[in-house]
C-alpha distance (Angstrom), angle and dihedral (degrees) to the residues before:
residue distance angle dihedral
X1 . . .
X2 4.04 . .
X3 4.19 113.9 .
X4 3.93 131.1 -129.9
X5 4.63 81.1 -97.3
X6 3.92 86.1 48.0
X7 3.81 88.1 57.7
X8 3.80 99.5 36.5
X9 3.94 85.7 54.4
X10 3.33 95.1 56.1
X11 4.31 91.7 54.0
X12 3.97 84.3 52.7
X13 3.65 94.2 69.6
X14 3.23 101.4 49.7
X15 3.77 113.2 114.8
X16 3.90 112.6 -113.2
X17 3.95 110.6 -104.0
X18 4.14 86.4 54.2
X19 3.85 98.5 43.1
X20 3.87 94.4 46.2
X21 3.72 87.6 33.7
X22 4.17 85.2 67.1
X23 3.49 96.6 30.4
X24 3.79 86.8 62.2
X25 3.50 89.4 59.3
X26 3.50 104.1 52.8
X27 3.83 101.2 35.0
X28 3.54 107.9 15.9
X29 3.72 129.0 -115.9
X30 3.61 129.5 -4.1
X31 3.36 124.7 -113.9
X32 3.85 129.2 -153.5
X33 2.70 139.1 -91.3
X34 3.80 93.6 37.0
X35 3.82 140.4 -175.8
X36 3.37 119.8 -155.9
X37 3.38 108.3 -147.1
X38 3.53 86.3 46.0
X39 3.85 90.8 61.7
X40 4.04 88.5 48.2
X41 3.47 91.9 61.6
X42 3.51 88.2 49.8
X43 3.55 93.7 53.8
X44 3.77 91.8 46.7
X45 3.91 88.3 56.1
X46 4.03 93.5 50.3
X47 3.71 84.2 51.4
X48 3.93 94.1 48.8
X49 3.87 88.4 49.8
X50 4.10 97.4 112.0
X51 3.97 87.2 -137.4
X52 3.55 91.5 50.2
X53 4.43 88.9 55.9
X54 3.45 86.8 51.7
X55 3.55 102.0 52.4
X56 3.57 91.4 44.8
X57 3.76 90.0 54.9
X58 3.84 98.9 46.4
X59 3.95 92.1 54.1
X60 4.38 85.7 48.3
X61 4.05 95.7 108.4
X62 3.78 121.5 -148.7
X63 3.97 87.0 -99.2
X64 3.48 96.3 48.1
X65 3.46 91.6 47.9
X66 3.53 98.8 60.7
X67 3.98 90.5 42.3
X68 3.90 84.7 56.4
X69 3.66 96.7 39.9
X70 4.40 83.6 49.1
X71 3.69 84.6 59.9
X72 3.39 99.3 39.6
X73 3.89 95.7 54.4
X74 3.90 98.8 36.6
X75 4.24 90.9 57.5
X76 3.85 95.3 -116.8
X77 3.48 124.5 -39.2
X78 3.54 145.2 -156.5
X79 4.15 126.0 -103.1
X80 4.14 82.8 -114.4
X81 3.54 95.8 56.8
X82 3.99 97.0 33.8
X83 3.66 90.2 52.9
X84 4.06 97.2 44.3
X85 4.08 80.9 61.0
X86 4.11 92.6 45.4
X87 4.01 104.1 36.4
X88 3.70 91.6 93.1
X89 3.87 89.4 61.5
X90 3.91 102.0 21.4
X91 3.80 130.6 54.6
X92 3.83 102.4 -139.4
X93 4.01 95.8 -111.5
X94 4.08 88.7 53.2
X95 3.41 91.4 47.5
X96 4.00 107.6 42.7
X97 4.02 74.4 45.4
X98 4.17 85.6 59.1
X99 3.56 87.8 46.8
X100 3.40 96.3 52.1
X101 3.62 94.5 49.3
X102 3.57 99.2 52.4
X103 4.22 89.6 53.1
X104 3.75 85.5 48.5
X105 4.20 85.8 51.6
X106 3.78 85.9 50.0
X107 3.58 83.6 -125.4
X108 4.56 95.6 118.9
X109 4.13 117.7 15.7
X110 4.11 118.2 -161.5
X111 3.55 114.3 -143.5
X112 3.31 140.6 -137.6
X113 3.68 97.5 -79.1
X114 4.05 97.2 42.3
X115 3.66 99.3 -90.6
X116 3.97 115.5 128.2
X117 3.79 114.9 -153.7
X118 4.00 125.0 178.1
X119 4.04 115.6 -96.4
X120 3.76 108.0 -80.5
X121 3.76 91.9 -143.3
X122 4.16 90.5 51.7
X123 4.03 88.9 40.7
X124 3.99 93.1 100.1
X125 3.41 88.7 52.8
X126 3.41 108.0 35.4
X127 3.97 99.7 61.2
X128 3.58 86.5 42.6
X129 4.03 86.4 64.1
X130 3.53 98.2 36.7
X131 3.71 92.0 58.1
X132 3.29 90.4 50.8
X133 4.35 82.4 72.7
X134 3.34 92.0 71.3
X135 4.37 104.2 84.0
X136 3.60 112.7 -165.1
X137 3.85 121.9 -144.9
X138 4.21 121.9 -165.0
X139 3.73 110.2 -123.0
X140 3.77 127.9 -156.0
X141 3.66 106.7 -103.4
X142 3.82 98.5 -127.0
X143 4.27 121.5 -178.5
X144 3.71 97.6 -152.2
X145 3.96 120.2 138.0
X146 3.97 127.8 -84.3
X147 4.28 101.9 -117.7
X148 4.23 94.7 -143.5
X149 4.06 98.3 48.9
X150 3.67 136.5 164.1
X151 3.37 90.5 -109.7
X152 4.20 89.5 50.7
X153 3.87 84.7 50.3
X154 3.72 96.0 61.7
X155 4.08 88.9 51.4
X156 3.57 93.3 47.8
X157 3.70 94.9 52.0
X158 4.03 90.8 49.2
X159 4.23 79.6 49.5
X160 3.25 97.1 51.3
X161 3.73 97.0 62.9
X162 3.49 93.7 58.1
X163 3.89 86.5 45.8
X164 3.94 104.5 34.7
X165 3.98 97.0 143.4
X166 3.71 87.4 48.5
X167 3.85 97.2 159.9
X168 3.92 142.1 43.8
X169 3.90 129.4 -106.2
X170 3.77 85.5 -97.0
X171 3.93 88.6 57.2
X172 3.82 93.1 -109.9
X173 3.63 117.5 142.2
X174 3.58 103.0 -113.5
X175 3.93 122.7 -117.8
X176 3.67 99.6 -116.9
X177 4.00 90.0 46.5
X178 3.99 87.0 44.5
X179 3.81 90.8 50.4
X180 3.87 100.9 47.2
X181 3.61 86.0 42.6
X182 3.94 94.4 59.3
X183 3.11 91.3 45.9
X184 3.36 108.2 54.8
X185 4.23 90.7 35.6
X186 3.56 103.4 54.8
X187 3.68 112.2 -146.9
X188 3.49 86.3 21.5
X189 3.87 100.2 122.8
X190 3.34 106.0 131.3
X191 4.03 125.2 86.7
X192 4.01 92.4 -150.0
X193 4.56 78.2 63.0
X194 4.11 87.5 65.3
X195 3.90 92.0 35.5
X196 3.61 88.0 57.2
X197 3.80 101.3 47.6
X198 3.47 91.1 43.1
X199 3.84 99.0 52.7
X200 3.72 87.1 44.4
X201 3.67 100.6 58.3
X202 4.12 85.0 46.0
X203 3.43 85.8 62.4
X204 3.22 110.3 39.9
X205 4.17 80.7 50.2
X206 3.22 97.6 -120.1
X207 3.94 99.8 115.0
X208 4.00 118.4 32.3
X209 4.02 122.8 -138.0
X210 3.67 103.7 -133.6
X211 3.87 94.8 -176.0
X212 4.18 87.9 -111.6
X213 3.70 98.5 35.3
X214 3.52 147.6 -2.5
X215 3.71 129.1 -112.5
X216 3.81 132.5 -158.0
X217 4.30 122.5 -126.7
X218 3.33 106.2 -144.5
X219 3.95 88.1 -169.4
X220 3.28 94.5 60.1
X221 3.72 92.6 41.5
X222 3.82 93.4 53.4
X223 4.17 83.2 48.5
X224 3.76 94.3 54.6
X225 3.84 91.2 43.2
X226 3.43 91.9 53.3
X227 3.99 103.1 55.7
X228 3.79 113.6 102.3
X229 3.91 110.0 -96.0
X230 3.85 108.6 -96.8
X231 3.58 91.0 48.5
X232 3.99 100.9 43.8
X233 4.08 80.1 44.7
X234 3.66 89.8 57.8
X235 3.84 95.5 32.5
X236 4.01 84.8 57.6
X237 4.07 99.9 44.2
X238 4.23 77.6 52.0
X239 3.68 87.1 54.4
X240 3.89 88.4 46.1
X241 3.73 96.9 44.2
X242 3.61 93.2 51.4
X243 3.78 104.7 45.4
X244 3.88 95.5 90.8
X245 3.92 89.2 62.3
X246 3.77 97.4 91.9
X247 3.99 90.4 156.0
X248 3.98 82.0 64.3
X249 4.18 124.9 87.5
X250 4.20 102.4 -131.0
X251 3.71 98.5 -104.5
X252 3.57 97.9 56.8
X253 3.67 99.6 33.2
X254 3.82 85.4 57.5
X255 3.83 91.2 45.4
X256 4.01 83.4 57.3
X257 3.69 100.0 46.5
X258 4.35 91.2 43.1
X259 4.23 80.3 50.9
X260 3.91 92.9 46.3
X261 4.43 90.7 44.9
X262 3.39 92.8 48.6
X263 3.71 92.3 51.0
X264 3.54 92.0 50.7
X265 4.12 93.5 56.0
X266 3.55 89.4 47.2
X267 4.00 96.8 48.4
X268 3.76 104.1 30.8
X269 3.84 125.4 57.8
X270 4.02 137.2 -174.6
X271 3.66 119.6 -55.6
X272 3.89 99.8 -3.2
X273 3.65 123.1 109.0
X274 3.92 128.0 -159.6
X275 3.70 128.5 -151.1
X276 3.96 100.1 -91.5
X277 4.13 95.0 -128.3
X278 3.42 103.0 39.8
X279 3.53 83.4 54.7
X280 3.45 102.3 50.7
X281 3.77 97.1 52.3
X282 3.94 85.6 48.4
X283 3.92 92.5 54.0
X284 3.52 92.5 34.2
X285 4.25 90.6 53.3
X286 3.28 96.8 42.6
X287 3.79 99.3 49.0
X288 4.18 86.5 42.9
X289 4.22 79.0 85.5
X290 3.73 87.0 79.0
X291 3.77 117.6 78.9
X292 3.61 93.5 -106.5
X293 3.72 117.1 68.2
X294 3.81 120.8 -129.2
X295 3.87 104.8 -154.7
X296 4.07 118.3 -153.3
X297 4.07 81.2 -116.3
X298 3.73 90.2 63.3
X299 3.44 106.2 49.2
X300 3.65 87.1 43.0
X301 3.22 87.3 63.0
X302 3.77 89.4 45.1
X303 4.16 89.9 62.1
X304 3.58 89.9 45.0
X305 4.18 88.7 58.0
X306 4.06 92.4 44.4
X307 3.90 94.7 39.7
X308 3.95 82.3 54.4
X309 3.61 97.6 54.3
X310 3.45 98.4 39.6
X311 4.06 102.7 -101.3
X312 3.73 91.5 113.2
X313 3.76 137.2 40.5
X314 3.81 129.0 -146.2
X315 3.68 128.7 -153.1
X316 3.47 129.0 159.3
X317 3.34 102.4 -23.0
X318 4.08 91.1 -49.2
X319 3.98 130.6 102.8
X320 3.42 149.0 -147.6
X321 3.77 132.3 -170.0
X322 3.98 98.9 -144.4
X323 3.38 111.8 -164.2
X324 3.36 107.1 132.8
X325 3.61 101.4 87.8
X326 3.48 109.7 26.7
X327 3.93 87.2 44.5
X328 4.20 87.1 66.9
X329 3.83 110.2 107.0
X330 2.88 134.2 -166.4
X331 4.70 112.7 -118.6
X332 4.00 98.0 -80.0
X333 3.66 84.4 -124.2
X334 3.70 106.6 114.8
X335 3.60 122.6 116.4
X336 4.17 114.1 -139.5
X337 3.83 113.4 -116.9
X338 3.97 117.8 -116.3
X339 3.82 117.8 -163.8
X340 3.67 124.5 -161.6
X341 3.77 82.3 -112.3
X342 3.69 91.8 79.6
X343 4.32 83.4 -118.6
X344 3.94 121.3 122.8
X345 3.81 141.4 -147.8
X346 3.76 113.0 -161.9
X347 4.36 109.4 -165.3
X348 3.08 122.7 -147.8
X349 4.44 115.3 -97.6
X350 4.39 75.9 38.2
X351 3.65 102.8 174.4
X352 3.62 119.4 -110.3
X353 3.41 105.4 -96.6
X354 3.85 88.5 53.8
X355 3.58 95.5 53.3
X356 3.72 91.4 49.0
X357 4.07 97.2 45.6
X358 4.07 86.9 52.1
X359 3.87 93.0 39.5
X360 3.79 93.5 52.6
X361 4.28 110.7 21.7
X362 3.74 108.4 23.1
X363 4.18 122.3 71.3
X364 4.14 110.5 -127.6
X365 3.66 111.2 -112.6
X366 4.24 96.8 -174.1
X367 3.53 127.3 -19.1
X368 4.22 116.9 -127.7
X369 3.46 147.5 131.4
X370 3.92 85.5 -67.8
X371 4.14 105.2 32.3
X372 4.11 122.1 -134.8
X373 3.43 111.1 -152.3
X374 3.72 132.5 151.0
X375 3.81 150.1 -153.5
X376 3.70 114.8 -104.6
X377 3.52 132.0 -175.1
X378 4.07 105.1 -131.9
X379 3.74 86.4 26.7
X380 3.92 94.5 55.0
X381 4.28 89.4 41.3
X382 3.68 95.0 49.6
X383 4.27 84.7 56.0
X384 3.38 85.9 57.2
X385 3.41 106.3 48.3
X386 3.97 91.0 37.0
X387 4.16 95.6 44.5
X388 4.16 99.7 38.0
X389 4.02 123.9 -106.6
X390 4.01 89.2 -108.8
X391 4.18 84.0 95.8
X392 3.70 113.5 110.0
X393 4.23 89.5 -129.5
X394 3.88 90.8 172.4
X395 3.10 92.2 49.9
X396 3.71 106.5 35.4
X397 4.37 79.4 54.7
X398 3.63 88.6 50.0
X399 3.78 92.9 56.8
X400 3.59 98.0 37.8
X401 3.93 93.1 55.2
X402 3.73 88.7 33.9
X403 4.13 87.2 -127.5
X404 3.91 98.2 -42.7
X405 3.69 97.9 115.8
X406 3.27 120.0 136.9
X407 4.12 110.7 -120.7
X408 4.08 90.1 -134.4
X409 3.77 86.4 56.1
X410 3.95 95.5 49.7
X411 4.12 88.8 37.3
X412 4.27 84.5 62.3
X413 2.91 96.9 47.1
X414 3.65 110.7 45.0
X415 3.56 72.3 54.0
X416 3.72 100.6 63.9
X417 3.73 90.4 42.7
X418 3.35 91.4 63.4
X419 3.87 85.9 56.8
X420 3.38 100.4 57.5
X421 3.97 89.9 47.1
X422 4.07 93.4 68.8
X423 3.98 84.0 86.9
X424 3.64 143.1 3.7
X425 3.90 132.0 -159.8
X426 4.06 107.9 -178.9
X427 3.37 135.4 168.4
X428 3.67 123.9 -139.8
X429 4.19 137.3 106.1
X430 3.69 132.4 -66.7
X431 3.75 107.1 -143.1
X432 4.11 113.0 -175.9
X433 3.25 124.6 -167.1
X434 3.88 137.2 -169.1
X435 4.25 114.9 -93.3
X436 3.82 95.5 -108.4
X437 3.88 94.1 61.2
X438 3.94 94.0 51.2
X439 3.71 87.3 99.0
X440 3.77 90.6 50.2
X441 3.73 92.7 48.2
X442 4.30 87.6 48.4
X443 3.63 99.2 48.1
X444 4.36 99.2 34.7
X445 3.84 106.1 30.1
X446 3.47 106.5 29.7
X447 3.65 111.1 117.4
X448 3.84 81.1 48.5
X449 3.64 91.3 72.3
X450 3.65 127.7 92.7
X451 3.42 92.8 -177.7
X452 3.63 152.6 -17.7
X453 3.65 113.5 -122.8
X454 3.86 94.5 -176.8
X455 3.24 142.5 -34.5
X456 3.53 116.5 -35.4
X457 3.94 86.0 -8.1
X458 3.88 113.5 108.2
X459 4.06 131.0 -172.9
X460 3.82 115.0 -146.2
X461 3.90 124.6 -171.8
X462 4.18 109.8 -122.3
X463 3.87 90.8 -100.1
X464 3.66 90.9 58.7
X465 3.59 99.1 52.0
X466 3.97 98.5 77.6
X467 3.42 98.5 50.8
X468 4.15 96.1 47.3
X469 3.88 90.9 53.0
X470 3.72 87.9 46.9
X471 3.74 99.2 52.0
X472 3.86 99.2 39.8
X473 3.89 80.5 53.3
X474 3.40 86.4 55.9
X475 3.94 94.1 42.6
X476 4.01 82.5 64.2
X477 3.80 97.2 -113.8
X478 3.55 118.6 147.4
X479 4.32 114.6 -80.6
X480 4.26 108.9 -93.6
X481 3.80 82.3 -148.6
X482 3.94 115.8 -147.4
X483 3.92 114.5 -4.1
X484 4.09 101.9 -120.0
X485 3.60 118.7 -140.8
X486 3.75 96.2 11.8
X487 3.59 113.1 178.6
X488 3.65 106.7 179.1
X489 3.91 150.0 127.1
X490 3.48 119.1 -90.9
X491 3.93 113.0 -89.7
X492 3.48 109.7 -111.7
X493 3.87 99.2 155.7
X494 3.67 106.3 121.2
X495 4.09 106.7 36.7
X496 3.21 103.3 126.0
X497 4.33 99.0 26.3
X498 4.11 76.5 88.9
X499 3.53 107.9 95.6
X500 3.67 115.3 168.3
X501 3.38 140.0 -137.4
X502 3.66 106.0 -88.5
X503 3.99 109.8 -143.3
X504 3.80 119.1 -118.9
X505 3.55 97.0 -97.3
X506 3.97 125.2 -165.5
X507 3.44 97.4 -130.5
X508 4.48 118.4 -128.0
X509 3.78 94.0 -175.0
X510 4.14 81.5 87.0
X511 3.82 83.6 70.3
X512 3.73 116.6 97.4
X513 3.68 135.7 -146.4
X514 3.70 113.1 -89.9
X515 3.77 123.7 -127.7
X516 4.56 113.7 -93.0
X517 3.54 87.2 -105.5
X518 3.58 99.5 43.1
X519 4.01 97.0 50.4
X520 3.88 102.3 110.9
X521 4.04 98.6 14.2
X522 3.80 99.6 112.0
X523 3.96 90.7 45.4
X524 3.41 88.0 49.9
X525 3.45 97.5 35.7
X526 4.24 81.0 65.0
X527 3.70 96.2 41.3
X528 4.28 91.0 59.1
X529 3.96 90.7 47.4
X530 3.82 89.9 49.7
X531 3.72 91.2 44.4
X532 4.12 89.1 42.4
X533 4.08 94.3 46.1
X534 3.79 93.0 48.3
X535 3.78 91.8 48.6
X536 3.81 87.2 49.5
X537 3.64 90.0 49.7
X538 3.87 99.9 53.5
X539 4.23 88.3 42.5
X540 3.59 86.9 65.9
X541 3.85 93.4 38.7
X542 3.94 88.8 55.5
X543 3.77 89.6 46.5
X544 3.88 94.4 58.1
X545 3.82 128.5 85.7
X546 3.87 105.2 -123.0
X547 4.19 132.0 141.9
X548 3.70 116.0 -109.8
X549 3.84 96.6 -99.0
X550 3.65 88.8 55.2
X551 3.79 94.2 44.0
X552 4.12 92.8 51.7
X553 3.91 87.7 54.9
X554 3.07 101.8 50.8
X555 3.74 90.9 45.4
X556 3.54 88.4 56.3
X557 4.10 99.5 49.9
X558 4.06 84.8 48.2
X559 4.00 87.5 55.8
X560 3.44 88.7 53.2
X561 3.77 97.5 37.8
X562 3.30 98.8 -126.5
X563 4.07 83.1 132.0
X564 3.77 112.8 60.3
X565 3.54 102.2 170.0
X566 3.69 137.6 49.6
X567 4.04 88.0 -127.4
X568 3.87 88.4 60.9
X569 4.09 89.0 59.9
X570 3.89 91.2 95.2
X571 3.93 125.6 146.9
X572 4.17 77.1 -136.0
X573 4.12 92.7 75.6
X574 3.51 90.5 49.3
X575 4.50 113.3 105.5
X576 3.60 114.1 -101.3
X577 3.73 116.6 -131.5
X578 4.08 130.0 36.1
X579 3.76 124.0 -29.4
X580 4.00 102.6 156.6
X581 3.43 141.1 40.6
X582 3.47 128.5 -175.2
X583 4.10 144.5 -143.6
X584 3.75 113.2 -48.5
X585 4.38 95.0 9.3
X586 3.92 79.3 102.2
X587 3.73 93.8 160.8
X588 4.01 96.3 43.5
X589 4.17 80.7 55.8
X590 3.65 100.7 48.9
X591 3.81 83.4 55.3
X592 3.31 96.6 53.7
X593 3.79 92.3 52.3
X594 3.91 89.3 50.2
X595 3.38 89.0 49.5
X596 4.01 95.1 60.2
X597 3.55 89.8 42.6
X598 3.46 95.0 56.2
X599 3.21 102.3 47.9
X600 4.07 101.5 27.3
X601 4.00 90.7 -156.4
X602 4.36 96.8 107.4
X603 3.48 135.3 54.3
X604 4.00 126.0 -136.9
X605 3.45 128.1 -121.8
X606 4.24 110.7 -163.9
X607 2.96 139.8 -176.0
X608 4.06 119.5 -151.0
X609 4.05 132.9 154.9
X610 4.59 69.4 -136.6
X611 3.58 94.3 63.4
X612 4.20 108.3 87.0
X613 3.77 93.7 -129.4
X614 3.89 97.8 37.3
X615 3.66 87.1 -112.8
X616 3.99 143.5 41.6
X617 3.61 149.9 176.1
X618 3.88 106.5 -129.9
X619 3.98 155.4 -172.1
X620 3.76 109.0 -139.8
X621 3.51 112.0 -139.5
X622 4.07 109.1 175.7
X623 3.33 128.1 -6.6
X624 4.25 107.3 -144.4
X625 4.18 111.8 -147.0
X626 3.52 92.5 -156.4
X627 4.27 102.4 173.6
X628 4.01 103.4 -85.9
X629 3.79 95.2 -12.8
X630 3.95 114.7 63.5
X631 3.77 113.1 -176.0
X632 4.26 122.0 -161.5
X633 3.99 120.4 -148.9
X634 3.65 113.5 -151.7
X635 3.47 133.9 157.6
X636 4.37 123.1 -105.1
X637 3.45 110.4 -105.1
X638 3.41 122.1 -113.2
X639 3.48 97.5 7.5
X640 4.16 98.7 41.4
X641 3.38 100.2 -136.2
X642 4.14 115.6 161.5
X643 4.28 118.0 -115.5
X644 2.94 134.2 161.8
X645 3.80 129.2 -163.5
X646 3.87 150.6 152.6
X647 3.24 124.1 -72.9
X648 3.91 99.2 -158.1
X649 3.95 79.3 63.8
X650 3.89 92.3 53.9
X651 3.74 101.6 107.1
X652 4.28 90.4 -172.1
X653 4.17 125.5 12.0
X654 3.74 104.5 175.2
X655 4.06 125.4 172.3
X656 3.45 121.4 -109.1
X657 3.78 122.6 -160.7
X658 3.70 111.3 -127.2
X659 3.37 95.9 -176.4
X660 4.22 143.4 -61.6
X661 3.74 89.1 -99.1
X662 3.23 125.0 72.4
């Protein structure tokens, strides 16, 4: 992070008007002959006055807090990447106008290369404040079910083969989908439920979108079942957070939504809740170190997805990621019961090969807290024929009902396998290679082949292909260049082996609940001292003998706290030179208009019978020399909205300082 020198440095090369411009502010007038550096230190001291910090805090508003905190947490950051995180709240002329503000406060500094940073000497305090934005709320602990589940998963997958066009050209689900769905998903009623599970399996690879269907990937299914527990649990809320991201390709939307779950466990405990945007601009700040940025927007969207599925509760405008309970499972040890009947009960804490047997051969007959599925002929066949015939099913059953299988059961189908066997049409990559590296292709890359066509010509299923070009790369051979004729699946092995870097977070789930009648008090504790300084500020203002001009300015830089205490309100910090002009002066107003334009550092405030409201703060835009009769264009401050008008019928056009950078 920048030092106390890095931030002096940068208030040495500002020009001269803008550094004694806010050096007037803060400690008065100048007097010559001057040092510079001299004057910094000076600065630095007003700032390290304890009354000064706390003045400076008390006039920090809720959205300039979080604007400072952004900064604060992301390690600087440009006014590109500040204002892709604000635009949703901020036009860009109000918010470069916040910016500016807060360098003129000495709260934020930009340096030379664009990037603002918060005030080294004001750090301390600063993060100490913007924490303080976050409110906490205490949550009933409650020990009801998750809706999307593991266990839900593995029936949807076993669905979604009967179902794999499950929605219209237009992207609607369609009715007979939405119908069979319900109906075997109780509670399920709700068309964003399916969207949901289906985008999350995409991303978490597990199901492939093949523009007119989807497909299952048993490899990548078998690799997800097969992680231990707490990280396949967190591997599949990743999956789930990141499924809304559409914009995103798989690997790194995943990559985001395994950064944004692991932030949650670290920053959110038990049965506290935190106030949902304050949050998000934290997380979203704080993971903005990495090299991809994690806009509010996204991890919005994020909440929205866990909320939904039952990972994250809601309440008043606060959250909480609950895991704790519903994350509990029971030891994955279960076998799945198989009835002469051909039907199927699936526990919950089935073992693995249970859940991927039902998930992948048998048809779902009603999803619950104990699963019914069956095995069904054409069901069962079209596994086969869709999943290969190099699966061990006897002894994938075997396992799965740890040895209670019924021999009727295995007799069918050992029978159907047989079926299927007659012919086989598969889709995969012939790689050839010359006679001398048949040995090398034996002894390196065999359980990589499906099967050998002929000598020294191999078969490999799409999956495979990606990591036998990557290890005979590795082996030193010469490059095969670009595989012709390649007919395969997309390559999905490997989505969720990327596990980011997870940001050294400063972790809020330290913070505890505050007592009922303490929820609020340091917020408003801030909002009375603001309210009590600025009050104090404009006593003294009233008390002082000053002409109008110099009253209005100093008005203005007390309104935008650039004046903290009533010794700053001096006629001496006031600009020298013309600022208004009034009724018929038509000339002295044009100039001042010109002026602005020119140099695009003030603000006008007008007057005009044209203006809606009589009177307005505004942006000029254009100023129109039409022969007698000049009109200006500007924009409506706050709310931006385009006028133009006369400026013979401005009655008063007066100058006001936007700020001394610009």
């Amino acid at each position: 992070m920048p030092s106390v020198d890095d931030w002096k440095r940068t208030l040495l090369t500002l020009e001269d008007e803008p550094f004694f411009e806010l050096i007037k502010n803060h400690l008065g007038k100048v007097q010559t002959p001057y040092h510079k550096p001299s004057i910094i230190n000076s600065i630095e001291k007003f700032l390290l006055n304890p009354e000064t910090r706390s003045r400076i805090l008390a006039l920090l508003n809720d959205d300039e807090s979080v604007v400072t905190a952004f900064i604060l947490r992301s390690g600087g950051s440009d006014f590109d990447h500040l204002y892709r995180y604000f635009h949703d709240s901020y036009s860009e002329l109000r918010f470069k106008s916040l910016i500016e503000n807060l360098q003129e406060r000495l709260i934020i500094y930009r340096d030379e290369s664009g990037f603002y940073f918060v005030n080294p000497v004001l750090e301390e305090e600063l993060e100490q404040r913007t924490e303080e934005t976050i409110s906490v709320k205490a949550f009933q602990e409650k020990t009801g079910e998750a809706w999307f589940t593991e266990e839900m998963m593995i029936a949807f997958l076993s669905f979604l083969q009967d179902n794999a066009s499950p929605c219209k050209q237009s992207g609607e689900l369609k009715k007979s989908v939405r119908s069979s769905f319900i109906e075997l998903f109780p509670g399920s009623d709700d068309d964003a439920r399916f969207m949901l599970c289906l985008e999350s399996l995409v991303y978490l690879g597990i199901i492939h979108d093949r523009g007119d269907r989807f497909s299952v990937y048993p490899e990548q299914l078998k690799r997800f079942i097969s992680l231990p527990g707490k990280e396949r649990f967190t591997v599949f809320l990743a999956g789930l957070t990141a499924g809304g991201w559409r914009e995103s390709p798989p690997r790194r939307a995943f990559a985001a939504g395994h950064t944004i779950i692991n932030a949650l466990k670290k920053n959110t405990s038990g049965h506290l809740g935190y106030e949902r945007e304050p949050l998000i601009k934290l997380l979203s700040a704080e993971l903005s170190r990495e090299d991809q940025r994690f806009t509010p927007k996204r991890i919005s969207q994020s909440f929205d997805r866990l909320i939904m599925a039952g990972y994250m509760e809601e309440d008043d405008g606060f959250v909480r990621f609950a895991v704790s309970a519903i994350s509990t499972k029971a030891a994955e040890t279960m076998p799945m019961i198989l009835q002469p009947s051909f039907e199927i009960l699936l526990p919950p804490g089935a073992s693995a090969a249970a859940r991927l047997f039902t998930a992948l051969y048998c048809r779902l007959k009603r999803y619950d807290r104990v699963s019914h599925f069956e095995i069904e002929q054409q069901h069962f066949i079209e596994s086969l024929r869709t999943f290969g015939e190099d699966t061990d099913i006897p002894g994938l059953l075997e396992e799965a009902c740890e040895g209670k299988t019924p021999q009727n059961v295995v007799i069918t189908l050992q029978g159907w396998m047989e079926r299927v066997q007659q012919i086989e049409i598969a889709t995969g990559t012939v790689i050839k290679v010359v006679p001398e590296l048949v040995p090398v292709i034996q002894k390196e890359f065999s359980p990589m082949i499906l099967q050998t066509l002929a000598p020294g010509v191999y078969f490999v299923k799409p999956e495979k292909l990606s990591p036998f070009i990557t290890k005979w790369r590795g082996l030193g051979y010469s490059d095969p260049g670009e595989v012709r004729n390649l007919l395969s699946q997309a390559d999905a092995e490997g989505i969720f082996d990327y596990t980011p870097r997870l940001p050294d977070i400063p972790s809020i789930s330290t913070r505890t609940a505050p007592e009922p009648e303490q929820t609020g008090k340091t917020v408003m504790d801030a909002e009375k001292e603001s309210r009590r300084i600025q009050e104090e500020l404009i006593a003294h203002l009233n008390s002082l003998e000053l002409t109008q001009e110099q009253r209005r300015e100093l008005e203005a830089k007390v309104a935008r706290k650039l004046l903290i205490f009533p010794r700053q309100l001096s006629p001496e910090v006031c600009r020298i030179g013309r600022i208004e002009a009034r009724g018929i002066d038509f000339h002295a107003k044009l100039r001042i208009i010109e002026d602005v334009l020119d140099n695009r550092e003030d603000l006008l405030e007008i007057e005009s019978p044209e203006i809606p409201d009589g009177s307005a703060l505004v942006y000029p835009l254009s100023l129109t020399k039409d022969p007698g009769d000049p009109s200006l264009t500007a924009l409506l401050l706050p709310e931006e909205i385009e006028h133009t008008f006369k400026i013979r019928r401005a009655s008063r056009i007066r100058k006001r300082r936007r700020s001394v950078f610009y």
